[in-house]
C-alpha positions as CSV (number, residue, x, y, z in Angstrom):
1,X,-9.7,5.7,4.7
2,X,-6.9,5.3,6.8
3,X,-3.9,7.9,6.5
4,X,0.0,7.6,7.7
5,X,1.1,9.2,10.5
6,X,4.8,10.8,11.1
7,X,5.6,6.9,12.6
8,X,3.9,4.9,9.6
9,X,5.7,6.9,7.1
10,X,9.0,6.8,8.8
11,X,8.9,3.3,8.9
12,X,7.6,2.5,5.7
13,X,10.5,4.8,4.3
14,X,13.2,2.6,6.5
15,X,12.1,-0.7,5.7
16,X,12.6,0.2,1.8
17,X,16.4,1.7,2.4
18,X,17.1,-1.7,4.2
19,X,15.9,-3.3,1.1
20,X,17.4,-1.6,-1.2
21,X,21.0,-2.2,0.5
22,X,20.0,-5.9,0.7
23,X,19.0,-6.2,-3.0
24,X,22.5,-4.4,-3.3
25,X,24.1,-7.0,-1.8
26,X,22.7,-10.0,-3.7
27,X,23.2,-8.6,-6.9
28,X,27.1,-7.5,-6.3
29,X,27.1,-11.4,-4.8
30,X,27.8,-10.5,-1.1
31,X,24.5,-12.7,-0.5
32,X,23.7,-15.7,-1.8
33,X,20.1,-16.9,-2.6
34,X,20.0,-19.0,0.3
35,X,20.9,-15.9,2.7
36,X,18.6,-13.2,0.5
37,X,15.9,-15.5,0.8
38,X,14.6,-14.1,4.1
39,X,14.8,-11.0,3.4
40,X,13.0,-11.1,0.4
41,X,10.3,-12.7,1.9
42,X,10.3,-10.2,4.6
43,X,9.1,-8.1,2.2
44,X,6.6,-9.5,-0.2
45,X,9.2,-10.8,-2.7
46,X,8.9,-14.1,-4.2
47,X,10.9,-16.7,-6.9
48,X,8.5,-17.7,-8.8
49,X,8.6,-20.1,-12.2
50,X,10.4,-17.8,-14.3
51,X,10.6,-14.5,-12.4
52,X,10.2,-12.5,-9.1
53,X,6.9,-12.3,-7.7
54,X,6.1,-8.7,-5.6
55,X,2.9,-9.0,-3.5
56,X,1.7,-5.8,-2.6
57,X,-0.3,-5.4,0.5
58,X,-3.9,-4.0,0.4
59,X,-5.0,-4.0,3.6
60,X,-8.7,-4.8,4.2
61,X,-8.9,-4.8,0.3
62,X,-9.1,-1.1,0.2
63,X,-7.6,1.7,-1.8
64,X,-7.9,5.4,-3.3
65,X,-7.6,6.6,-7.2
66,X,-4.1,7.8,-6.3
67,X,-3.1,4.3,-4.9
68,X,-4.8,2.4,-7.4
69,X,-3.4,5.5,-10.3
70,X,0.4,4.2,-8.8
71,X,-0.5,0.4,-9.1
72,X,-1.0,0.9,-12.7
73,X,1.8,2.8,-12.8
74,X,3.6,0.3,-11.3
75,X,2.8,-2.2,-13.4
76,X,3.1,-0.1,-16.7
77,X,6.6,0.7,-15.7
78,X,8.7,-1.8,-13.9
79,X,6.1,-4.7,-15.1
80,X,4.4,-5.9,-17.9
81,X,1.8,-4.0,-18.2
82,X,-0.7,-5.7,-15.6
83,X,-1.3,-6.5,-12.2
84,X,-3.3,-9.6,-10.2
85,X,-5.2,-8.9,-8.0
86,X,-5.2,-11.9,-5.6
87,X,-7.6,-14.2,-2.5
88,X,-6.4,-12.0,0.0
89,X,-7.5,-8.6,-1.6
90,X,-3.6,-8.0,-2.6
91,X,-2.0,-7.5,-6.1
92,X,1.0,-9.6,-7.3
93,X,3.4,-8.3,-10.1
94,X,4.4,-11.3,-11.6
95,X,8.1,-9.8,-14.1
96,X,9.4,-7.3,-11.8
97,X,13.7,-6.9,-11.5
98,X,15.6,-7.6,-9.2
99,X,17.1,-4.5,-9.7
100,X,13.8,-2.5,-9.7
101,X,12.1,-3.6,-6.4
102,X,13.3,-1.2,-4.6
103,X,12.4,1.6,-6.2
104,X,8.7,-0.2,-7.1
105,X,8.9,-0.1,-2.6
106,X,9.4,3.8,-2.7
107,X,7.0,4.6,-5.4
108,X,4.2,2.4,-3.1
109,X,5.9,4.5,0.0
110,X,4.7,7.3,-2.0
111,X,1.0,6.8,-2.2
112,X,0.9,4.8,1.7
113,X,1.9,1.6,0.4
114,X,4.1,-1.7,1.1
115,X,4.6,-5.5,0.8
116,X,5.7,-6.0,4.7
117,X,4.5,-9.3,5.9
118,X,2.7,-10.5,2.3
119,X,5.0,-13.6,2.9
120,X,6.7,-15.6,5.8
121,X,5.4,-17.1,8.8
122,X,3.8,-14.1,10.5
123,X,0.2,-12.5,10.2
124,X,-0.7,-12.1,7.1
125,X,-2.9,-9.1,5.0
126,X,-6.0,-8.5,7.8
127,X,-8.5,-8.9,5.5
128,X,-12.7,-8.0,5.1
129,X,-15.9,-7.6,3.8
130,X,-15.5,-5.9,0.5
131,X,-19.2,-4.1,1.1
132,X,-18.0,-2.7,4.4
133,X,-19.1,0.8,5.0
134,X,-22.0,0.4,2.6
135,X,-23.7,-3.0,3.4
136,X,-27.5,-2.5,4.1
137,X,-26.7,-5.6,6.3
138,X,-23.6,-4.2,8.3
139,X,-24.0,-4.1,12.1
140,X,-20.6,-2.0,12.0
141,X,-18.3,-0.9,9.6
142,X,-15.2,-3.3,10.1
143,X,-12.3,-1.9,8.7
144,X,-11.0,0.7,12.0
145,X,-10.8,-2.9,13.5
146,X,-9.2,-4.6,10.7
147,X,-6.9,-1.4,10.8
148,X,-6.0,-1.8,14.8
149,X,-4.7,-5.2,14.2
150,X,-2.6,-4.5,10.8
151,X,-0.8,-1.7,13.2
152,X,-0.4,-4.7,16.2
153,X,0.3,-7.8,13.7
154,X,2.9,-5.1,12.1
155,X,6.3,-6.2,12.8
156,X,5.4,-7.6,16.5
157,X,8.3,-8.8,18.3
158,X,6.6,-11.8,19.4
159,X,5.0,-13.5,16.4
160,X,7.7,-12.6,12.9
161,X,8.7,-16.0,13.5
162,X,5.0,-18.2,14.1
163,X,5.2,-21.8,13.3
164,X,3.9,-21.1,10.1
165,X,2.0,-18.0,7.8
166,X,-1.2,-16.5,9.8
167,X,-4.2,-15.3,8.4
168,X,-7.1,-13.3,10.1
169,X,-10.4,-12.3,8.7
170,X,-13.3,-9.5,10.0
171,X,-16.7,-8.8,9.4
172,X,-19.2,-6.5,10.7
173,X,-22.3,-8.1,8.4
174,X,-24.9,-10.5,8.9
175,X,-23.8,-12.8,5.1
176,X,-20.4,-13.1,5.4
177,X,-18.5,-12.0,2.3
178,X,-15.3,-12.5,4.1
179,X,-14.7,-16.0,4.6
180,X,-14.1,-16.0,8.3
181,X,-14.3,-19.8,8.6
182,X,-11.7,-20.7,6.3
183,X,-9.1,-18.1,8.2
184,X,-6.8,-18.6,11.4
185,X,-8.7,-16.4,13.4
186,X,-12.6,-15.0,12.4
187,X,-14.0,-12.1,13.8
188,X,-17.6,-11.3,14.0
189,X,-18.6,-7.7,14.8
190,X,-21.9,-8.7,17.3
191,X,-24.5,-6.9,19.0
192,X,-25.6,-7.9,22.7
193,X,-27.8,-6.1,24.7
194,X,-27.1,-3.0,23.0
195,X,-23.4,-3.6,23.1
196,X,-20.9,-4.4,20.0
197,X,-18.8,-6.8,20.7
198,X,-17.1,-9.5,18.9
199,X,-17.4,-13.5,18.2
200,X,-14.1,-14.9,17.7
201,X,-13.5,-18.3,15.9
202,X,-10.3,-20.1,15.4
203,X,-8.9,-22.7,13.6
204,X,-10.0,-22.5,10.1
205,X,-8.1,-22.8,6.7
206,X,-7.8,-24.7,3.6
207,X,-5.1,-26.6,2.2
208,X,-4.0,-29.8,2.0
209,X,-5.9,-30.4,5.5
210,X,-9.3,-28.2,5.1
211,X,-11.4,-27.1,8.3
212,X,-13.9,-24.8,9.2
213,X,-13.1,-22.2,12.3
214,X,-14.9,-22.8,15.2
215,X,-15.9,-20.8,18.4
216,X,-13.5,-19.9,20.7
217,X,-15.3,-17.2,22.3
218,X,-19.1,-15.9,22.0
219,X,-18.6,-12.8,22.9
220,X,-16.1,-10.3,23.6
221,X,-16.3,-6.5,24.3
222,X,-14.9,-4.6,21.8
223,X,-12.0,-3.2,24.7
224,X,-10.7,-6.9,24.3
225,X,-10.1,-7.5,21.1
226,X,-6.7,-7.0,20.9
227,X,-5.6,-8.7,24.1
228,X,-8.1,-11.8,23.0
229,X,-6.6,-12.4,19.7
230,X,-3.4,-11.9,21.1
231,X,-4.0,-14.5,23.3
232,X,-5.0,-16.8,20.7
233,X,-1.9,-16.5,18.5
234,X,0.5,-16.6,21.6
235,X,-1.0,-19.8,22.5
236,X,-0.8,-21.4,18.7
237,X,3.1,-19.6,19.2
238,X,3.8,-22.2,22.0
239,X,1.7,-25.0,21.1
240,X,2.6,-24.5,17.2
241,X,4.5,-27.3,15.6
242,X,7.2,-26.7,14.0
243,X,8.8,-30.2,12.9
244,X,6.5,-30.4,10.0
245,X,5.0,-27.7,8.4
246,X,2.2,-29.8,6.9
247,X,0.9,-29.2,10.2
248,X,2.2,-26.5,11.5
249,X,-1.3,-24.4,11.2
250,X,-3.5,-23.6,14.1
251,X,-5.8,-25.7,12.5
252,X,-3.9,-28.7,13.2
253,X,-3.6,-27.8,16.8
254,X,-6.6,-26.7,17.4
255,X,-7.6,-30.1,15.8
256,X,-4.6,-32.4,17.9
257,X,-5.3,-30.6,21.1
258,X,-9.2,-30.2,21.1
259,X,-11.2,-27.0,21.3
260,X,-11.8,-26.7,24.6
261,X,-8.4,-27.3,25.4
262,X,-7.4,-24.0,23.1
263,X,-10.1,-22.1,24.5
264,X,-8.7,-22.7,28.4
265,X,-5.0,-22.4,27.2
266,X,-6.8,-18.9,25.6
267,X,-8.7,-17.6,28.6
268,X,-5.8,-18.1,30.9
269,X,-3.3,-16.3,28.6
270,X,-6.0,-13.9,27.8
271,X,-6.2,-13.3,31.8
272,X,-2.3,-12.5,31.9
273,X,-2.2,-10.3,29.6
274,X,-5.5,-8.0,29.5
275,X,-4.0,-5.8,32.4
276,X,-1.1,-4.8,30.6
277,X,-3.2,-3.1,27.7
278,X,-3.9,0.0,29.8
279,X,-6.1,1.8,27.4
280,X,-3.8,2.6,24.4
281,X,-5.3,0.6,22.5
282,X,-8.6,1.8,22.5
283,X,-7.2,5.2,21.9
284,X,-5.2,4.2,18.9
285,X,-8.9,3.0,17.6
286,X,-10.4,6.0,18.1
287,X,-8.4,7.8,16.3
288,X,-8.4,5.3,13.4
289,X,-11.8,5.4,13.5
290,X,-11.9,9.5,12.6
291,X,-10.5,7.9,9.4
292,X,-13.3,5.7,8.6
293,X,-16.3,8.7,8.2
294,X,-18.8,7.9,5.9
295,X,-18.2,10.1,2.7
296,X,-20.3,13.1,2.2
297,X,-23.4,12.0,0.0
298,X,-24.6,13.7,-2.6
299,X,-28.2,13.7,-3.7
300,X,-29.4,14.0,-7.6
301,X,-31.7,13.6,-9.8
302,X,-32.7,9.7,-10.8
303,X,-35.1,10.4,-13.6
304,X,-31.9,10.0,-16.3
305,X,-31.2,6.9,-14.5
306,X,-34.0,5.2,-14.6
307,X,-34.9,6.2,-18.2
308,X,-31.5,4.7,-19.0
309,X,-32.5,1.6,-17.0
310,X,-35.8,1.0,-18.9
311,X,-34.2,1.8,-22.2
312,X,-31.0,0.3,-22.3
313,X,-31.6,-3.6,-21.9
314,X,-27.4,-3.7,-21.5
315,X,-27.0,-1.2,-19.2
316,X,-30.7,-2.6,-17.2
317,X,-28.4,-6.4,-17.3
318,X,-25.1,-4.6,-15.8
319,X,-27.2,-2.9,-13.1
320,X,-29.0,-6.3,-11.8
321,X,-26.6,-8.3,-11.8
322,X,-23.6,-5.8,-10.8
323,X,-24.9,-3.4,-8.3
324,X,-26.0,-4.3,-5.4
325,X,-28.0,-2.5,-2.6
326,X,-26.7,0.3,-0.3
327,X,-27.3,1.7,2.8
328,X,-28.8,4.7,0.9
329,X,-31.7,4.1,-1.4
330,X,-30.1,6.3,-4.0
331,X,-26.8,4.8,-3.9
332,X,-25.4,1.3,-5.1
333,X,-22.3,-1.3,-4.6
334,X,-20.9,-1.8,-7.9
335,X,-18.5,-4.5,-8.8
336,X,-16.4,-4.0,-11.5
337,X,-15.7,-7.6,-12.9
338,X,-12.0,-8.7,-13.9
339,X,-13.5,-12.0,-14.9
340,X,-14.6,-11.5,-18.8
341,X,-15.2,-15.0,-20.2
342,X,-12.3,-16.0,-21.6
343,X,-9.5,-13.7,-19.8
344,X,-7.4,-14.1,-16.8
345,X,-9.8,-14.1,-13.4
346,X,-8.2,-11.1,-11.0
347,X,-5.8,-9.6,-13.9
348,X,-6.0,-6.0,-14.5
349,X,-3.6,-3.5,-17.4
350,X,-2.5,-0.8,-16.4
351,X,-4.9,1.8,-18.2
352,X,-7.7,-0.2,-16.8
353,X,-6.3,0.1,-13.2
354,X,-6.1,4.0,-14.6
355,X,-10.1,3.9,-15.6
356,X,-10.7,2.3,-12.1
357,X,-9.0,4.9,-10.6
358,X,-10.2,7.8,-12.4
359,X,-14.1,6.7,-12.0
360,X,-13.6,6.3,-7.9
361,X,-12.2,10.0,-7.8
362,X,-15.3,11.0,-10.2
363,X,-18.5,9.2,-8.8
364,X,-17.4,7.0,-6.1
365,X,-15.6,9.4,-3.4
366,X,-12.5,8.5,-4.1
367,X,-12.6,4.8,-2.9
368,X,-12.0,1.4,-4.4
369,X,-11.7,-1.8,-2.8
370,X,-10.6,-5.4,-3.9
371,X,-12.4,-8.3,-2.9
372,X,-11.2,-11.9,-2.3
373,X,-13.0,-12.6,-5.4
374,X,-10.7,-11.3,-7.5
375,X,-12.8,-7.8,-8.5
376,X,-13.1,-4.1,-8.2
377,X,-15.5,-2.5,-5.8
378,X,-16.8,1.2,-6.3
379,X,-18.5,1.1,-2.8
380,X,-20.5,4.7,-2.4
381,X,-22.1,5.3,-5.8
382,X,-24.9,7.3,-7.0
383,X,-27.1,5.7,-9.3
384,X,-27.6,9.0,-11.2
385,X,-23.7,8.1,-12.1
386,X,-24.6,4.4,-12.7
387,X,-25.0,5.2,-16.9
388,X,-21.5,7.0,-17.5
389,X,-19.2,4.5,-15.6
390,X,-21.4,1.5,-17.0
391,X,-20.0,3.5,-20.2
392,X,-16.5,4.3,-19.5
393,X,-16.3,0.3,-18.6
394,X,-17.5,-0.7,-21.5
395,X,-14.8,1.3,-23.4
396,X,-12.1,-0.7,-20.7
397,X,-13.6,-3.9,-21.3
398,X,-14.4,-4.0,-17.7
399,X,-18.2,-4.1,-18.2
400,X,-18.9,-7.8,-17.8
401,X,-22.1,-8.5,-16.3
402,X,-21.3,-11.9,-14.7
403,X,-20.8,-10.8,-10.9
404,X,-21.7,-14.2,-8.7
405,X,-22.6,-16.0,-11.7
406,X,-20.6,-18.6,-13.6
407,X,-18.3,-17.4,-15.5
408,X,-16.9,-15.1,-12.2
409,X,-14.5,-17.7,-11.0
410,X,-11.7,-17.6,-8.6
411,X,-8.4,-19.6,-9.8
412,X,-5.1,-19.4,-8.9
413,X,-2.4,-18.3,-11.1
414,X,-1.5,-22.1,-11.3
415,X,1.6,-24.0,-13.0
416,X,1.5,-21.0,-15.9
417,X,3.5,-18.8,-12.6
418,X,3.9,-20.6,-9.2
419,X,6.7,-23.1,-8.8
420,X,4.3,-24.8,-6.3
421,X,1.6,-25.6,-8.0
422,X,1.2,-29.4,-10.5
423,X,-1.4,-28.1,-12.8
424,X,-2.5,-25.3,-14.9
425,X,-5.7,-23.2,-13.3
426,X,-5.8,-20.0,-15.6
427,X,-6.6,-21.7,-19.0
428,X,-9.6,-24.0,-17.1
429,X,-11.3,-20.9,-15.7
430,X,-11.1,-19.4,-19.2
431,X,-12.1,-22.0,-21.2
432,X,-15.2,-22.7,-18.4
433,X,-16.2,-19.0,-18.8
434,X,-15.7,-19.0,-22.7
435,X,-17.8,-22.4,-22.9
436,X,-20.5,-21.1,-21.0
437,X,-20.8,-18.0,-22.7
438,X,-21.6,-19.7,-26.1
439,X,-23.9,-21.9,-24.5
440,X,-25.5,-18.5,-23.1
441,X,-26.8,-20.1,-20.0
442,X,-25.6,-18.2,-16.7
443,X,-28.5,-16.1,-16.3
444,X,-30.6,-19.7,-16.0
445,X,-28.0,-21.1,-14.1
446,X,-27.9,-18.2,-11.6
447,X,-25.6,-17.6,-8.1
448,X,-22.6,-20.2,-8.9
449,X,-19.3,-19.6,-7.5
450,X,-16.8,-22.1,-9.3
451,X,-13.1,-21.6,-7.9
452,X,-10.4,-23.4,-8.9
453,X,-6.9,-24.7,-7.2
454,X,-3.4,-25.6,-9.0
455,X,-2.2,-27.5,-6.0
456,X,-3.3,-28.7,-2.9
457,X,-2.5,-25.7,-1.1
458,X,-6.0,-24.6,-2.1
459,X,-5.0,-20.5,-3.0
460,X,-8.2,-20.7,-4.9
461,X,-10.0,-21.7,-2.0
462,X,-11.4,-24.4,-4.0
463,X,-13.0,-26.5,-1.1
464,X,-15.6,-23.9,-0.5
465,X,-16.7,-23.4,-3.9
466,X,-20.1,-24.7,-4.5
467,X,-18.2,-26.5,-7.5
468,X,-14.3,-26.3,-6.5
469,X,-12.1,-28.0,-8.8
470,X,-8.1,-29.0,-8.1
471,X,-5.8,-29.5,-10.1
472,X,-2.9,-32.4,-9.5
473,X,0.1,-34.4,-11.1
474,X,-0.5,-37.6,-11.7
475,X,2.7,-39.3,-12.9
476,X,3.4,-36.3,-14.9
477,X,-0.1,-35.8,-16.4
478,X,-3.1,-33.4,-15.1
479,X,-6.1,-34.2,-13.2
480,X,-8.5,-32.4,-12.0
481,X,-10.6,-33.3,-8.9
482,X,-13.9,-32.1,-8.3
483,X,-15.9,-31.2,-5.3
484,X,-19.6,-30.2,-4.6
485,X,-21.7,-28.2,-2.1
486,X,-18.4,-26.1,-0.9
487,X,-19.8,-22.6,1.1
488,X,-17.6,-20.0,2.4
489,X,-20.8,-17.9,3.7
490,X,-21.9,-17.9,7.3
491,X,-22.8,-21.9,6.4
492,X,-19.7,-22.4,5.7
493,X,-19.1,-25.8,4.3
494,X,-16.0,-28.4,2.8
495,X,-17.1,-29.2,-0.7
496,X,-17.3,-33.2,-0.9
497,X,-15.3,-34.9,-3.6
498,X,-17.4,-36.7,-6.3
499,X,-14.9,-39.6,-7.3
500,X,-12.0,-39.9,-9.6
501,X,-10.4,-37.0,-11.4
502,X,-10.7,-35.9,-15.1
503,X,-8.0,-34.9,-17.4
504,X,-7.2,-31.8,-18.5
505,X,-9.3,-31.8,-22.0
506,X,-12.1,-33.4,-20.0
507,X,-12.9,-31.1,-17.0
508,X,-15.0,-28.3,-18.6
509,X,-17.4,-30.6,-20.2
510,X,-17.4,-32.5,-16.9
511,X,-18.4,-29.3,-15.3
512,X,-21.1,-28.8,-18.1
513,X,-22.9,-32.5,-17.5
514,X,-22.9,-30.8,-13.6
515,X,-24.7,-27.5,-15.0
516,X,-27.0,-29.8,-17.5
517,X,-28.6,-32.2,-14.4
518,X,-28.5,-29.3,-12.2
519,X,-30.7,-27.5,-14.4
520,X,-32.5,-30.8,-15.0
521,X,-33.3,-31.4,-11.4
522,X,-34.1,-28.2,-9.6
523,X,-37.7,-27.6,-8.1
524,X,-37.9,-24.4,-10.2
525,X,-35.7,-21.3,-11.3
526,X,-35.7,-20.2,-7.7
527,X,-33.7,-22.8,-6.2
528,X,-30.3,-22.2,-6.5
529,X,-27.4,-24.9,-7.4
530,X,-26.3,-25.3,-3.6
531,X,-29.7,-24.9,-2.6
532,X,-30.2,-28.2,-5.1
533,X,-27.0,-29.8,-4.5
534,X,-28.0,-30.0,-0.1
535,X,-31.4,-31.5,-1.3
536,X,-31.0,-34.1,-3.6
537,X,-26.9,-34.8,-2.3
538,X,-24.1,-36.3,-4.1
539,X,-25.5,-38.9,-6.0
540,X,-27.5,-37.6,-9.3
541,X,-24.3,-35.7,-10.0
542,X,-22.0,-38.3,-9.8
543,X,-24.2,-40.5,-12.3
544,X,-24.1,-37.3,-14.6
545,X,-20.3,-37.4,-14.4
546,X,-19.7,-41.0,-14.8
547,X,-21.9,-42.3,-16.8
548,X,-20.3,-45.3,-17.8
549,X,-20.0,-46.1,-13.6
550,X,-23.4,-45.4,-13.4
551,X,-24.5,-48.1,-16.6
552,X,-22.1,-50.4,-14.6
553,X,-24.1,-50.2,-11.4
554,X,-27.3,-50.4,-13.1
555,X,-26.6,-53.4,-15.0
């Protein structure tokens, strides 16, 4: 894990003593909202519905038990009581002071932390896989790379001021758990010829306009990844509009110019500029890389382990369904689910973020990591630990064993916090979950990823959930639109509306009818629902959601 140097620390510390005298100034009036406003920003601070919004950054979703002992701390003190942990592996206090935010700045300067560029129109949170280190699928571990570009995107001269917010994905694995399609710029750690090296894609995102990345380069060495996606945002820099923001993403001029337009403007940039990175670079990474060792295994005894496994049909439940595989055989992923039916998806209280943080420095080598999916990662485990933090879970109510399945959905936090969004996204995911418990049927249902959107500007990354469901005004009354066959894998995929919208008392058992002919029409308990939904298409679902459409057409 990656630790501050003299310079990152120094920095850090001066960006929260201008802060603090800003703050100063708004309150005593010497700024006015209008004038505060980029500052704030500037630093993670929002105006939300009824409060301030902090965003912290996590960089590359990961964290140690002393970072994620302060979040909780954070949250206990100058909060209430919780933190959400959000799409781009950050956490959001939601009721934090004015008056406070500074110090909440230092106490995160205390433990390596900040909110620096979490808002505005720069580049955003570098984000990755939340497996990365520990995949059994990894090619390379991708976070020393994610790391190099948080320290370039870092208050660079050039691009604080972009057309409009910039967002860049990495991973080094063969399934991507990273979304790289839906992102700005995605980075795929390649092998050629004995080489690692890099695909780079451009011009993905979601929204109100959604599109899926596409190549820009095949393959670059890993020397050039800076200067390449340099290259890329200094072209989107100049080429960027900025008379509407609607379509002021590098989507839309990737899109309005033409990929192979971008990818000439690119190369000839890229050609510029390449010379003038003279090596430093590639020094910086090694020595971010010395930061990235794998931890120091240990080895034990499994026989407890697998007695508890055959034993305990809880425990055996929690185990397949949240652990995955590891590079070791005697080691597992564990994902600690924030997502029990019926609660808020991504939330976490403060003692929990305490048990989180207490189990990593016991059993899991003092590492956590967040995932855009709104969960805790414990990446390096042994499974002779597996029993006693299934256990201490249970006693935080984090043991939910619903990772991938139906009832682990992604929602934003919707019109009950943003003053964006037109609908309400929290008490949909809940109620979902909650109804699908009592009907006891995600285990039969199987690998389902349902997110959910308050407003078109998609945070829940609702068009590339296999169901994604958005929620809009409509002349001051709810409806929610729903979408099928959505993928944010490496067949990544824009979920296809199914027809009119449904109000709010009518969207969970509209996604039930889905679930029911799903479950009617697969081949057998193998095929999954996407798997279903790309053989059969649109059609059997949309007669399962409008029925009386469907006796219309038939008559």
């Amino acid at each position: 894990m990656y630790k501050y140097n003299d310079f990152d620390e120094a920095f850090v510390r001066e960006r929260v003593s201008q802060f603090r005298a800003q703050v100063e100034r708004r309150i005593d009036g010497s700024l006015t909202e209008d004038e505060f406003k980029p500052l704030r920003l500037m630093n993670g601070l929002y105006l939300q519905l009824h409060a301030y919004m902090l965003r912290v950054a996590i960089p590359y979703g990961t964290l140690s038990s002393r970072q994620m002992r302060q979040l909780g701390m954070i949250a206990s003190r100058w909060d209430n009581g919780y933190g959400h942990f959000t799409t781009r592996q950050n956490i959001q206090y939601n009721w934090p002071k004015l008056k406070d935010v500074p110090d909440i700045l230092e106490a995160l300067a205390d433990v390596e932390m900040h909110a620096i560029q979490t808002s505005g129109n720069t580049i955003r949170n570098v984000t990755s896989d939340h497996f990365a280190g520990a995949a059994q699928d990894e090619i390379r571990d991708p976070r020393p790379y994610a790391e190099l570009l948080r320290q370039w995107s870092t208050d660079h001269a050039e691009f604080q001021f972009l057309p409009r917010k910039f967002k860049i994905a990495i991973t080094g694995a063969t399934h991507d758990r990273a979304v790289i399609r839906s992102h700005d710029i995605g980075i795929q750690i390649v092998e050629r010829d004995g080489e690692i090296g890099f695909q780079v894609l451009a011009g993905g995102g979601l929204g109100r306009t959604p599109m899926i990345g596409q190549v820009v380069r095949e393959f670059i060495p890993e020397a050039d990844l800076l200067p390449y996606c340099e290259a890329i945002v200094s072209v989107y820099n100049l080429l960027g509009r900025r008379d509407n923001k609607y379509k002021a993403r590098l989507k839309i001029t990737v899109h309005e110019t033409g990929i192979e337009e971008i990818r000439r403007m690119v190369e000839e940039r890229f050609a510029e500029i390449r010379p003038h990175f003279t090596g430093v670079d590639q020094q910086i990474l090694g020595e971010i890389q010395s930061h990235f060792a794998p931890p120091a295994y240990k080895d034990s005894d499994l026989s407890a382990y697998q007695a508890a496994y055959d034993d305990d049909p809880v425990f055996r439940a929690w185990v397949d369904t949240n652990v995955e595989l590891h590079k070791r055989d005697d080691h597992g992923i564990v994902s600690i689910s924030l997502k029990k039916p019926g609660a808020t998806p991504g939330d976490a209280t403060a003692h929990q973020m305490e048990v989180m943080a207490n189990l990593a420095e016991t059993y899991a080598y003092d590492e956590l990591r967040i995932s855009h999916e709104q969960n805790v990662i414990l990446p390096h485990v042994n499974r002779a630990d597996l029993p006693a933090i299934h256990a201490a879970l249970k006693e935080a109510d984090l043991a939910a064993a619903n990772i991938g399945l139906v009832s682990d959905i992604i929602a934003c936090p919707g019109m009950d916090y943003c003053a964006l969004a037109t609908a309400r996204s929290i008490p949909v995911a809940q109620e979902i979950a909650t109804r699908f418990e009592e009907l006891k049927l995600a285990h039969e249902i199987g690998p389902m990823k349902i997110k959910i959107s308050g407003c078109i500007n998609a945070c829940g990354h609702h068009h590339v959930g296999h169901i994604g469901i958005l929620g809009l005004d409509r002349a001051g009354v709810e409806n929610y639109q729903i979408t099928l066959g959505g993928d944010g894998s490496e067949d990544a995929a824009i979920g296809t509306r199914t027809g009119p919208g449904f109000a709010y008392d009518e969207i969970v058992p509209a996604i039930e009818r889905i679930m029911l002919k799903y479950l009617d029409l697969r081949e057998d308990e193998g095929e999954t629902f996407l798997q279903a939904y790309r053989r059969v298409g649109m059609e059997p679902f949309k007669e399962a959601l409008y029925p009386e459409k469907a006796k219309q057409n038939a008559a």
